[in-house]
C-alpha positions as CSV (number, residue, x, y, z in Angstrom):
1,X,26.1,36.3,0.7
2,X,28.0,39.6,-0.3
3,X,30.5,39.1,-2.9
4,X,34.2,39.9,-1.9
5,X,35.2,42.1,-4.0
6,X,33.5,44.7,-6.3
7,X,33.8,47.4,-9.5
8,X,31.2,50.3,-10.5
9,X,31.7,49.4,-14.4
10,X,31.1,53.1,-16.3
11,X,30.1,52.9,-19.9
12,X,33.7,53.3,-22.2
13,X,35.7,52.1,-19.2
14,X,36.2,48.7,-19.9
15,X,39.8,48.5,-19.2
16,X,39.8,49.4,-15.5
17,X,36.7,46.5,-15.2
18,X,39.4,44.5,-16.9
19,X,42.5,45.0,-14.9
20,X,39.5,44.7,-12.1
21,X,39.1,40.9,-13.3
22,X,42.4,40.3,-13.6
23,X,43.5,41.7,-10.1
24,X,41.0,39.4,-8.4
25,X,40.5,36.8,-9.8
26,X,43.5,35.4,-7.6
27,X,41.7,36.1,-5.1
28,X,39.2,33.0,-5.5
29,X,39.2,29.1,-5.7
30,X,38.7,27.2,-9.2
31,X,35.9,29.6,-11.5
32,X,32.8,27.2,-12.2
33,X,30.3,29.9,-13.3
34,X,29.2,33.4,-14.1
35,X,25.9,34.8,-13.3
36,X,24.8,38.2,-16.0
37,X,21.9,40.3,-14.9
38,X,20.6,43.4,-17.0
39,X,22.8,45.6,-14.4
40,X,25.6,43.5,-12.9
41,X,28.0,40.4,-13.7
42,X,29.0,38.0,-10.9
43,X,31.9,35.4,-11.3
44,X,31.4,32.7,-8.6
45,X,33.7,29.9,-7.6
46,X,33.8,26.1,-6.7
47,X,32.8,27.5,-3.3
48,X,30.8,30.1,-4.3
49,X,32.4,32.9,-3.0
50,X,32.1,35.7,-5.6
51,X,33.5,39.1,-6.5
52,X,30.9,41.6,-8.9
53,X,30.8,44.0,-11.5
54,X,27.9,46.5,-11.3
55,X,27.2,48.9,-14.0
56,X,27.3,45.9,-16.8
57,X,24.8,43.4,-18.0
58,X,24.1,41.3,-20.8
59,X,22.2,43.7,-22.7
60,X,26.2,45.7,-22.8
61,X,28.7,45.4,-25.3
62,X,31.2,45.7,-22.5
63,X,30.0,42.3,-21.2
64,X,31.8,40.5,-24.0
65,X,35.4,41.2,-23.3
66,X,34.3,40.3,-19.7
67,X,32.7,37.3,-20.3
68,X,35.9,36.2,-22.2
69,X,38.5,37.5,-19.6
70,X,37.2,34.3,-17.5
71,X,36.7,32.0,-20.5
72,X,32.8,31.6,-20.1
73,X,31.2,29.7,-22.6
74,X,28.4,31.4,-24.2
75,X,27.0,32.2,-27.5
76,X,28.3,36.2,-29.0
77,X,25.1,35.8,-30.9
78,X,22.4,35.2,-28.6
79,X,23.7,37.1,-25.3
80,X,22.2,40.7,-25.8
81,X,18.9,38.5,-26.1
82,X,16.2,38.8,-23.4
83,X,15.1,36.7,-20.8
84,X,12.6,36.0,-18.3
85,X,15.0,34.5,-15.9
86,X,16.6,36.8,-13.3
87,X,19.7,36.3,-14.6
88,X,21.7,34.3,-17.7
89,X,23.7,31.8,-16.1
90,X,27.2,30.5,-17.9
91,X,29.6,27.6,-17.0
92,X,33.4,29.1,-16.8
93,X,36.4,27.2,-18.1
94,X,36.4,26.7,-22.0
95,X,39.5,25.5,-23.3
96,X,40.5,25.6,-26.6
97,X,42.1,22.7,-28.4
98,X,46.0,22.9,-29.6
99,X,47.1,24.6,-32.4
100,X,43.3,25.7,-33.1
101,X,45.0,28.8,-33.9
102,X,47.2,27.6,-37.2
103,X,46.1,26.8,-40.5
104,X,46.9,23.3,-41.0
């Protein structure tokens, strides 16, 4: 399949990637996963139609705001780690509890 929409990421432009996600992201169904090569990020839906963002990987810093523009749920820690897989593959759709943001 070829995805349906996508950005040429350059390094230290990580708010046009941004407004990238956020213009498109209308454009698919409900978000159930994101797949993170060394060079590209892909953010696929229930269907799995899919929209890509070349020129990022999880070995980039840029991947984290990213990541977290689509509320993917993965591990700050461990995702600049290598892998013999293709690709790192993350669930979509963390939600965070109420009032997780007050000190009670």
């Amino acid at each position: 399949m070829t995805p349906l929409s996508t950005h040429d990421h350059t390094s230290g432009d990580l708010p046009a990637a941004l407004e990238f996600l956020k213009r498109t992201r209308w454009e698919l169904r409900e978000l159930r996963f994101v797949r993170v090569w060394l060079d590209k990020l892909q953010i696929i839906d229930i269907n799995r139609d899919y929209f890509e963002i070349r020129g990022v990987g999880y070995p980039d810093a840029d991947v984290l705001p990213l990541l977290r523009a689509v509320n993917t749920n993965f591990d700050p820690a461990t995702i600049h780690d290598p892998t013999d897989a293709e690709y790192k593959e993350f669930k979509t759709g963390r939600r965070y509890t109420w009032a997780q943001d007050r000190v009670m």
